[in-house]
N, C-alpha and C positions, 0 to 999 in steps of 0.2 A: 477161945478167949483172945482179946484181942489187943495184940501190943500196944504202950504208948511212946510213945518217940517227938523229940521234937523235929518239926517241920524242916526240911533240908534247907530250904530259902524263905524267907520274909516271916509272914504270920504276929500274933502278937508275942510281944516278951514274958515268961514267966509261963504262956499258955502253953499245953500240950496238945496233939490230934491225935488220932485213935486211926490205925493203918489195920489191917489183914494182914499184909507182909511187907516187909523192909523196904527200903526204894532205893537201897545203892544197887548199882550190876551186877552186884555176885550173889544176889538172892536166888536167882534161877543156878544151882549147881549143877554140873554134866551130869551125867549116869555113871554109875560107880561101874569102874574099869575103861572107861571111854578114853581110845587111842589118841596119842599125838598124833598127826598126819604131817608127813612130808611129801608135796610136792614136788616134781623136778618137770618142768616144762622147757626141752629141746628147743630150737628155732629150727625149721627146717630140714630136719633130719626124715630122710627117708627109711623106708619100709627096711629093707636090708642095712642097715648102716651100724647097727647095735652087734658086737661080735656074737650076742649069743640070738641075732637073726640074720645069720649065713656071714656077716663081713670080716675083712681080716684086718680093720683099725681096732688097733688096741683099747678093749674098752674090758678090763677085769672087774672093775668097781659093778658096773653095769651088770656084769655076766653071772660076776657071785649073790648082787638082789634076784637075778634070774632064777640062777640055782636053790635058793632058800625058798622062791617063791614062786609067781606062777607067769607066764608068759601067753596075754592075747595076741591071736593073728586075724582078729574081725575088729579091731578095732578102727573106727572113723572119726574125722574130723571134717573139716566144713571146707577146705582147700586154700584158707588162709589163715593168717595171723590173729589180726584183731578178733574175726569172729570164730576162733574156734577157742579164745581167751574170755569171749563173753558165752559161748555155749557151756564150757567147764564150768564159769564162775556161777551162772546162777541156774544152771540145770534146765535152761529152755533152748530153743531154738533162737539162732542169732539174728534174727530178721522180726522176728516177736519180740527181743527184747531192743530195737532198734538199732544193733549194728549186722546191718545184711551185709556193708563191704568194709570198707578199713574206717578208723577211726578218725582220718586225715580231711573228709569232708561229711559234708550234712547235705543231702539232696530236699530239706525237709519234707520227705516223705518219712512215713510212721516206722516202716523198718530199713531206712538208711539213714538216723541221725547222726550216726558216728558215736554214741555214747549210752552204754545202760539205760535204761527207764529205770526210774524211783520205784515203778511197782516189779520188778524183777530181781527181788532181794540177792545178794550174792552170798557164794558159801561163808564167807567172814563174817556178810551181816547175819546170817542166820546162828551162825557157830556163839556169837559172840551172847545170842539170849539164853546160853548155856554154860557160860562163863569160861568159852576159851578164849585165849588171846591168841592175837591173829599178827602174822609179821609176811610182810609180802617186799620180797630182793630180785632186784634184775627186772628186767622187761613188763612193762604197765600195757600199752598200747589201746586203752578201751577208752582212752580219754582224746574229745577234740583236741589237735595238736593247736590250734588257734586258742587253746584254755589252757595250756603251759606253760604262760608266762608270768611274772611274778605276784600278778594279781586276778590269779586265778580265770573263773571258779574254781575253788577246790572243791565242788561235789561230785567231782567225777574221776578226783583222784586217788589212790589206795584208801587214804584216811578218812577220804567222804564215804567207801565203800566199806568200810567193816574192818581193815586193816588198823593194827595199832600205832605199827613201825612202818617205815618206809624205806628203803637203799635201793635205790637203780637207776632207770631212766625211761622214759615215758615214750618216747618216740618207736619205731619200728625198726632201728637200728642207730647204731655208737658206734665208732670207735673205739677198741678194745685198749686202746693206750693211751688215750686221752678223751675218756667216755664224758656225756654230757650227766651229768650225776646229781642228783636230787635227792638231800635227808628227807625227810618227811613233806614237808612242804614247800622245801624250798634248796633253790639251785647250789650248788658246791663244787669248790674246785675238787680233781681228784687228788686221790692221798699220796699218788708220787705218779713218777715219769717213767718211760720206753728207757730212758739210759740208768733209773734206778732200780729198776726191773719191775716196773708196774704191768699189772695185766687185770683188767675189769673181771674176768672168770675169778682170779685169787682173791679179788678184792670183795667179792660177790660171798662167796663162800666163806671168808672172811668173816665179814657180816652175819652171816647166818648163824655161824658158831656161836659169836656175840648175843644176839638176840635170845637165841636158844638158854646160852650158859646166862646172860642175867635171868631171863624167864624162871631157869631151876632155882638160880638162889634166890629167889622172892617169892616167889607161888611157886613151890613144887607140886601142890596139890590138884593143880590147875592144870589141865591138858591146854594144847598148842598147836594151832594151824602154821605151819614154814610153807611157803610159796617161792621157791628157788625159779625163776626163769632166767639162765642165764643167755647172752649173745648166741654163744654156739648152737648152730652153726651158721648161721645169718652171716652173710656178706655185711663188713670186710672179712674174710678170713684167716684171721690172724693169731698166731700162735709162735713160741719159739722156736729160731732157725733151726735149732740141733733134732727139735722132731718131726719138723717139716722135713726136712731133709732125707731122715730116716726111711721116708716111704715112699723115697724117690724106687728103690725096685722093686716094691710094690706093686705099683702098679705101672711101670714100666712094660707091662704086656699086652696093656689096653682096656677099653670098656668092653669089646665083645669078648673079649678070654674074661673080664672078671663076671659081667653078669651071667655065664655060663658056670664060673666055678661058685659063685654066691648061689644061685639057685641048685645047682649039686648040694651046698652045705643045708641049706633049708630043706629040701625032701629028706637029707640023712637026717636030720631035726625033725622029723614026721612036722616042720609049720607050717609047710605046704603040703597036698596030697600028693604021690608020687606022679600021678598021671599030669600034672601042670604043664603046660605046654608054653614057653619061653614066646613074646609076643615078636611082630617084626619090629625092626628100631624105629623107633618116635620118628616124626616127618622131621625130615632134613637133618637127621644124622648120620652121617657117613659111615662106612666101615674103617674103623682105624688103620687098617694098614693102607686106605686110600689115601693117607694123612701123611706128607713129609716130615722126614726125619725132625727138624727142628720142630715142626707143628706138635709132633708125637711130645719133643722134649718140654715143651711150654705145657701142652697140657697136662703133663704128666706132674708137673712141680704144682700146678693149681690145684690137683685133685690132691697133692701131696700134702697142699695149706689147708684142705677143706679136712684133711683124716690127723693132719694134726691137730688141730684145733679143738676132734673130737676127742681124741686120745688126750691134748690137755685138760678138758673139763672132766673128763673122769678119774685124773689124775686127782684134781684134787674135789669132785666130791667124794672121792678116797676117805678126805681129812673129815669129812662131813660125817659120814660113816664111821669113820675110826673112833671122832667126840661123841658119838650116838653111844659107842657101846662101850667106853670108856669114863661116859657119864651114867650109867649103867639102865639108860632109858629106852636102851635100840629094841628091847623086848616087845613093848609094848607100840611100837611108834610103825604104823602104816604106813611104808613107803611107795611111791607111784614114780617111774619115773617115763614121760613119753615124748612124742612131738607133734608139733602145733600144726603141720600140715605135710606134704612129701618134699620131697628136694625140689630146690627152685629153677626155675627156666632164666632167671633176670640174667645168666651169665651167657646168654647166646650163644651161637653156635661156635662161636671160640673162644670165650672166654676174655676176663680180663686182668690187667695186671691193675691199672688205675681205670674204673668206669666213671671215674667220672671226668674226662675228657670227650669221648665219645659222646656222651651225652650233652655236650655243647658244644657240636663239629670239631672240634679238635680229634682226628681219628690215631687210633692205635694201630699202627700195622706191625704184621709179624717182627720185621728186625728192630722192632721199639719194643716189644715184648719180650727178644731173645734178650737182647741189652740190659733187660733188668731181670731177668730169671731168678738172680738172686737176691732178690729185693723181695719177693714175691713173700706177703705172711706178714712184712717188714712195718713202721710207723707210716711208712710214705706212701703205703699201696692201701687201692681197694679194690682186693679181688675178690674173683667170682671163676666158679668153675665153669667150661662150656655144656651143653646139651650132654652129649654123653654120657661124661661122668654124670648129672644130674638123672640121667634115663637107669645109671648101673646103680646110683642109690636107693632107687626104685626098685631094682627087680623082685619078686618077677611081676610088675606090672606097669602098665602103659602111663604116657605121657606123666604132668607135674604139677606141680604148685600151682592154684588158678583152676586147674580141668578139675572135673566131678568124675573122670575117670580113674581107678586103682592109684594111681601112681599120685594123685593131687590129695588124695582122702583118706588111704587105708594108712597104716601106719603101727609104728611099734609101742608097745604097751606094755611095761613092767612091774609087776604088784609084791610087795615081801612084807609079813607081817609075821614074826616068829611066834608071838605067843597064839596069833587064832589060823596061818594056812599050814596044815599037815599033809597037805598033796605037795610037796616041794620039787620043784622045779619042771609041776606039769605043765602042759599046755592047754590053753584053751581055744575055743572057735568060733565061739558065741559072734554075730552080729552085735556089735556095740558104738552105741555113739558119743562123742563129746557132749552132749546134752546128758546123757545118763551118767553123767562122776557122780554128781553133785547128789541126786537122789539115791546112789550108793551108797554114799558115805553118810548118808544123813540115816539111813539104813542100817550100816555096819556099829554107827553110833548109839542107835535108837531111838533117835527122835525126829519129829515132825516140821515140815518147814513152815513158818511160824503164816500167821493171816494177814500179822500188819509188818510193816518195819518203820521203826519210826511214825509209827501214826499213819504210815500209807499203805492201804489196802493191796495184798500182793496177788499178781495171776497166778494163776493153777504151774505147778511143772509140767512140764511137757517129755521131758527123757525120763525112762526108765531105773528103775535097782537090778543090776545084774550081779549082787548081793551072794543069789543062790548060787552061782558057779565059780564062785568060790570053794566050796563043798561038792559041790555037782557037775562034773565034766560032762552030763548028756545036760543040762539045765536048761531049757529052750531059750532060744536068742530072742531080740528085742518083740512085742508083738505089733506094735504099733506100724506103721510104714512110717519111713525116715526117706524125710524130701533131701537135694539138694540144689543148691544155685548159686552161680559166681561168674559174674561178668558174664553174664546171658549165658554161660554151661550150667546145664540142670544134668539131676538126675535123681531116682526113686527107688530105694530099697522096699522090697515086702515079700514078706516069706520065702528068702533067699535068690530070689530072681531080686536083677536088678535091670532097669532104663536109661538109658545117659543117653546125653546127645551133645557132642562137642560144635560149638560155638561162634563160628568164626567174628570177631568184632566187624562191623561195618554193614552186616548181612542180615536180611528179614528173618524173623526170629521164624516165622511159616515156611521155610526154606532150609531149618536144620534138619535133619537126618536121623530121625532115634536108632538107639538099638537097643539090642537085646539080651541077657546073660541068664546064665541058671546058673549063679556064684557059687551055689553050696557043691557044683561040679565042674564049676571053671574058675577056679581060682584068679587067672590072669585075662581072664576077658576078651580070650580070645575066639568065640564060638559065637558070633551071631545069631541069633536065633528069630531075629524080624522077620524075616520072609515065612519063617515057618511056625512061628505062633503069632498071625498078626491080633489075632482077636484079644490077647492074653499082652498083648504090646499097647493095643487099642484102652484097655483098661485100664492102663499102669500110667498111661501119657493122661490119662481125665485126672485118676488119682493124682498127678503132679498137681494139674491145674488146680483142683481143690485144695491141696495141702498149700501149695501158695497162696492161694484166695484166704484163705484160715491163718495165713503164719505172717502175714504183712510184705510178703517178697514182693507182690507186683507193685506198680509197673517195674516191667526187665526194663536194664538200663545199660548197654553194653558200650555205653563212653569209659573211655579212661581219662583224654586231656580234656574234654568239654565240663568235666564232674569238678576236677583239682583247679582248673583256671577259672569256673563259676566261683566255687569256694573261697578262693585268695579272692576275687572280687567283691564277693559281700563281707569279708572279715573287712579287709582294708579300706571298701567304702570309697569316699571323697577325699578319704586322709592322703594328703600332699607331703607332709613336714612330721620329722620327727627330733625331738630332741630330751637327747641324752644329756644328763649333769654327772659330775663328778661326786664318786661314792653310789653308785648305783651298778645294781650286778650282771651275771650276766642273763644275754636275751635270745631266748629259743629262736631260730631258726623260721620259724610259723612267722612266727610276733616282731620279725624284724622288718627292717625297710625293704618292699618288695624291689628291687631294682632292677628284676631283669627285661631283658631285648627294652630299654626305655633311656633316654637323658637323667640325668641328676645333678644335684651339688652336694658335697660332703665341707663340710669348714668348721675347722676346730678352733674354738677360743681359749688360748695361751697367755702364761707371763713366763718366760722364763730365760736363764741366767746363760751365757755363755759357755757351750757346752752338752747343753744338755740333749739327753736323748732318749727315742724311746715311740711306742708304740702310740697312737692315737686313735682311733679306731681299725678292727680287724673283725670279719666275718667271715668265718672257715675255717679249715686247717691245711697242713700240708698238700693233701689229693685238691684240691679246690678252694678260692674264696678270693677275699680281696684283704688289703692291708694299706693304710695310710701311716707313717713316720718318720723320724725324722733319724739319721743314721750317719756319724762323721759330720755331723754337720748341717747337713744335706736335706732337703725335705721327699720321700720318695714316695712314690703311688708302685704298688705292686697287685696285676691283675695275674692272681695266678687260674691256672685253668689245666683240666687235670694234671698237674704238675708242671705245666709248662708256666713261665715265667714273663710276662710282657710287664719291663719295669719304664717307667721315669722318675727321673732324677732331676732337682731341681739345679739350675744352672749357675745360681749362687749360695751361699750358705745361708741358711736363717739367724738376720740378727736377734741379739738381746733384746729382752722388753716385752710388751704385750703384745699381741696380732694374731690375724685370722689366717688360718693354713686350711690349704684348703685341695682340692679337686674338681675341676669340672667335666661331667662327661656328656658327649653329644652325639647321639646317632646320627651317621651320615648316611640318611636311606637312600637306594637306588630309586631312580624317575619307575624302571621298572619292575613290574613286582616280581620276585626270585621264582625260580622255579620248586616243587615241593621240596622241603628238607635241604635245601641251600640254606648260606648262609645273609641273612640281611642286609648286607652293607657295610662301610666302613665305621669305627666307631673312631673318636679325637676322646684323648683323654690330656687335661691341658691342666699342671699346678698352679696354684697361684699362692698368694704373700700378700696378705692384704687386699686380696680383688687383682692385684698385678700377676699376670703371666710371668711363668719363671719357666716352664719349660712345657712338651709336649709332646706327643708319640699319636700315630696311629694304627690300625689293626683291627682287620676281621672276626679275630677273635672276643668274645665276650659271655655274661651269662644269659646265655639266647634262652635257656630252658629250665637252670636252678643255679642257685649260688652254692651251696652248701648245704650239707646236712648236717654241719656243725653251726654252736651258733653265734652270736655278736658280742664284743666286748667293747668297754673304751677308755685308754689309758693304759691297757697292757693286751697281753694276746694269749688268755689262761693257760693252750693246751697245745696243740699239733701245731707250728707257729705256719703260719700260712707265708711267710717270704722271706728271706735268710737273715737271718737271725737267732737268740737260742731262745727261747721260751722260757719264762712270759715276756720277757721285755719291755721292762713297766715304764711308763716316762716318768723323766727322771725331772720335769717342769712343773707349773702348776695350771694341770687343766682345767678350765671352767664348765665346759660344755663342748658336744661334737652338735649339730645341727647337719640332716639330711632332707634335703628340697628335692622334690619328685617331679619330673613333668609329666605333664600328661601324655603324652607319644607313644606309650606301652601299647606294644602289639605281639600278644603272646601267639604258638606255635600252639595248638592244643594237643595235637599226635607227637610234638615233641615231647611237651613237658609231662603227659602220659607215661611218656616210654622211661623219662626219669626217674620220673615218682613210683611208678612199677619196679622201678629197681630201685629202688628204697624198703619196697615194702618185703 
């Protein structure tokens, strides 16, 4: 029989319409007992990095989901960021659902848009025709960063995807003390500072509780997807001094004493087979005691900021865990907690205290690294650990982040669900992929991933439910073969053999090298076996080709700067001129005035009173950017570059009244052109006061390859203040508008701004 109701929207008055079922969203109920799911998605974190897989960074929270529940050592990811966040979310392969590389550009080819397809529903959108509520905190990164700014699109943001809530930040890294932060759809300052003791992990977690604890008192009946990505461990990393510090003798022994004693702890952990064989160290790592004593000391503080960093997010998803079972919901509630790809290569072969200097010839040599040792983790630093340590996060397997090799792909996996795993704190071995969560859980729930979303017809999944080994520690691994490819490194899993072939950018793709593995007996990859099964190698290289040809990976595309400086090019177009008014928020990074290696004019339109002072446009923070204000007086241009400071100061003071303050800058390029990876020429940066010169500096330095990864204000300087002063440093006049004139003379480095944006990501 069939209900009547009246119509949600329009129809006539008084009249009724005759429905089948209800049409608010909570008509579809979950399945009775159907688990909360928490989420915990790592950045970064390598294969051994988890205390309870072989490391000795304090990670208990971690170690006791372990213990309760069950621990994968076949677990894969796709060798980066973006795309092993769009493989998790909607259960396909990352190149099928259009992001084959980072979400930072669009090649528009069909699997390198930079952003989900509408037919690739994700687990929120599917969760939600079941009547869960979905809240997703911390790291987004599946959305063009060119659609972060204040008007959108937002369908490509948490909330266009299925998400109710939103707390994080969308980019592929933040600043842990003055994060770029986004409520739902829109930008925010954060909720304190580095000197109030803010830290984006606590604020994150924070958050989570919130969402969780209103969820219970309003729909208790209602299950709940949490999506925890926090920074950790993604460069910068940053944590407090007192546990940085801590593990200074740690690892004061080195990377070849620790991945020898980590791989001891994982055979006593039956995660590895005992026969694994420890591989040779990744290309161009040295043996640490080859390393002088100071070298030894700097690195050893880096790797000390990367383990505290980790040791503090587990600290407090401690708190996360404690509301779990203090709200008396931890019974029921599956937890996951893993990472998005292995430890990263972006900190090269030494490491950095601020990378972002480097990255626009300002170089870091050792006694500018000793000098701040203890800054290292701090508001002013963005470090990064070297090679090494990044190969010992790994062990025991080869190369990193980026490669389709062990060390870029396999990864830690932790699952605790007290009321349904009774094998507590087994292991497993199963082959598994990031593509297979999502049909897991859709599994573990009991239902089916729906045909449309939103009126749009959705493709088939593509990963697997590895459901059954949950229960079944012989449970067969995945059956399907599972391709890989990243920056022209491919590689192909199937029936425990696996093919990889490492890369080199710049080089014909008919000129890589495959090789060979029988993984279900070589753990660490180190046992080629091409020479001697070519026919079985011969097969497995067709089956790549095909599985690419079926999944949208071709064409391979092994640019890194020609990909990010095409992109900034069509986002930005003919746009010359931007301008900013007064009351208007802040502006991503993506979406701001492109200004590098190029001329410009910056000029701010003012009234104000004798006195006053204050910020007027700033883009950046502390590690990098630029700042315009006026200060004693004074009108100053501050080009800072990774921390280095190139000021001028205007030669009179700005009087009362109305006027235009302003900046001009002029590249003074060389007649002849530089040699590679030199620096361009001289730059003039000259103030003015109305169009009048007041003062002016020159210097080699500038942003040859990226400004910031923070991003643009105007009228204060929200967050890391990018030139001395305390933050925000609101002016204290009345701004009207800042205007930024562009010329045309940009001549971008493409292998530069590659190597930046690679260490961004």
């Amino acid at each position: 029989m069939s209900e009547h109701r009246k119509p949600p929207f329009g129809g006539s008055i008084g009249k009724t319409v005759a429905t089948s079922k209800p049409w608010w969203p909570d008509a579809r109920q979950p399945p009775a007992g159907a688990p909360n799911i928490l989420v915990v998605l790592f950045d970064d974190v390598g294969f051994s990095d988890f205390g309870c897989y072989g490391s000795p960074i304090r990670t208990p929270t971690i170690d006791r989901l372990a213990a309760e529940g069950l621990r994968y050592s076949g677990f894969h990811t796709t060798a980066m960021c973006s795309t092993t966040r769009a493989a998790l979310l909607t259960g396909r392969n990352h190149h099928s659902v259009g992001v084959g590389c980072l979400a930072n550009f669009d090649s528009g080819y069909p699997g390198y848009r930079g952003k989900i397809a509408r037919e690739a529903g994700t687990l929120a959108e599917m969760l939600r025709q079941h009547g869960y509520r979905n809240y997703m905190v911390g790291k987004w990164h599946v959305t063009p960063l060119t659609e972060s700014g204040a008007t959108g699109p937002f369908d490509g943001w948490p909330l266009g995807r299925g998400f109710d809530r939103f707390y994080g930040f969308l980019d592929a890294e933040t600043d842990q003390y003055a994060p770029e932060l986004v409520s739902d759809n829109t930008q925010i300052d954060p909720p304190g500072t580095y000197e109030s003791g803010y830290h984006l992990t606590s604020d994150l977690v924070d958050q989570s509780i919130r969402f969780i604890a209103d969820h219970v008192a309003d729909r208790p009946d209602l299950p709940w997807l949490t999506w925890l990505a926090p920074g950790a461990c993604h460069a910068p990393h940053q944590a407090p001094a007192d546990i940085i510090k801590s593990y200074d003798a740690t690892f004061a022994h080195g990377w070849d004493v620790e991945r020898a004693q980590r791989m001891a702890r994982q055979k006593a952990m039956g995660l590895v087979p005992e026969a694994t064989r420890m591989p040779a160290r990744n290309d161009g790592v040295k043996a640490w005691d080859a390393h002088s004593a100071d070298e030894q000391r700097v690195f050893t503080r880096l790797q000390a900021a990367y383990a505290g960093m980790l040791d503090h997010a587990d600290q407090h998803l401690a708190r996360l865990i404690t509301f779990l079972d203090k709200a008396g919901i931890r019974d029921n509630t599956l937890v996951i907690v893993m990472s998005d790809n292995g430890a990263s290569q972006e900190g090269g072969p030494l490491g950095f205290v601020n990378a972002m200097g480097p990255y626009n010839f300002r170089p870091e040599p050792l006694p500018a690294k000793l000098q701040r040792v203890d800054d290292i983790g701090g508001p002013d630093t963005h470090s990064n650990f070297p090679h090494g340590w990044a190969m010992a996060s790994n062990t025991p397997l080869r190369r990193y982040k980026q490669n389709t090799h062990g060390g870029g792909i396999r990864d830690p996996f932790v699952m605790s669900w007290p009321k349904r795993i009774k094998a507590k704190g087994e292991l497993r071995h199963q082959f598994v992929h990031a593509c297979d969560l999502t049909p897991t859980l859709l599994d573990l729930i009991g239902i089916s991933a729906p045909a449309e979303v939103a009126g749009c017809p959705q493709m088939p999944l593509e990963g697997e439910s590895f459901a059954r080994s949950i229960d079944d520690a012989s449970a067969p691994s995945k059956t399907s073969a599972q391709y890989f490819e990243m920056f022209g490194h491919r590689g192909l899993w199937k029936d425990g053999w696996k093919a990889v072939s490492f890369h080199p950018s710049g080089t014909p793709f008919e000129s890589d090298t495959w090789e060979l593995y029988h993984l279900d007996q070589d753990f660490s990859e180190v046992d080629d076996l091409a020479a001697k099964e070519p026919e079985r190698l011969e097969q497995m290289t067709k089956l790549w080709w095909r599985e690419a040809e079926a999944h949208n990976v071709l064409p391979l595309d092994d640019r890194f700067g020609p990909r990010f400086a095409e992109n900034a090019a069509r986002f930005h177009g003919a746009r010359t001129k931007f301008t900013f008014h007064a009351g208007m928020g802040h502006v991503p990074t993506d979406v701001a005035p492109d200004v590098r290696s190029r001329s410009y004019t910056i000029e701010a339109h003012v009234e104000i009173a004798e006195g006053a002072s204050g910020v007027l446009i700033a883009h950046g923070d502390a590690t990098s950017g630029y700042s315009l204000y006026i200060k004693d007086g004074f009108l100053v241009h501050d080009l800072n570059v990774g921390g280095g400071h190139e000021l001028v100061t205007s030669s009179r003071k700005v009087p009362a009244g109305a006027h235009r303050l302003g900046v001009h800058v002029e590249r003074l390029l060389r007649k002849e052109p530089p040699a590679k990876g030199a620096r361009t020429g001289v730059t003039e940066y000259t103030l003015t006061i109305d169009g009048e010169p007041v003062g002016s500096m020159h210097t080699q330095l500038g942003f040859h390859n990226f400004i910031s990864w923070s991003g643009l204000d105007i009228g204060r300087d929200r967050g890391s203040p990018v030139s001395h002063y305390a933050a925000p440093f609101e002016f204290t006049g009345r701004l009207l508008q800042v205007t930024v004139v562009m010329h045309d003379d940009q001549k971008l480095d493409g292998d530069g701004v590659g190597n930046a944006q690679m260490a961004r990501q």
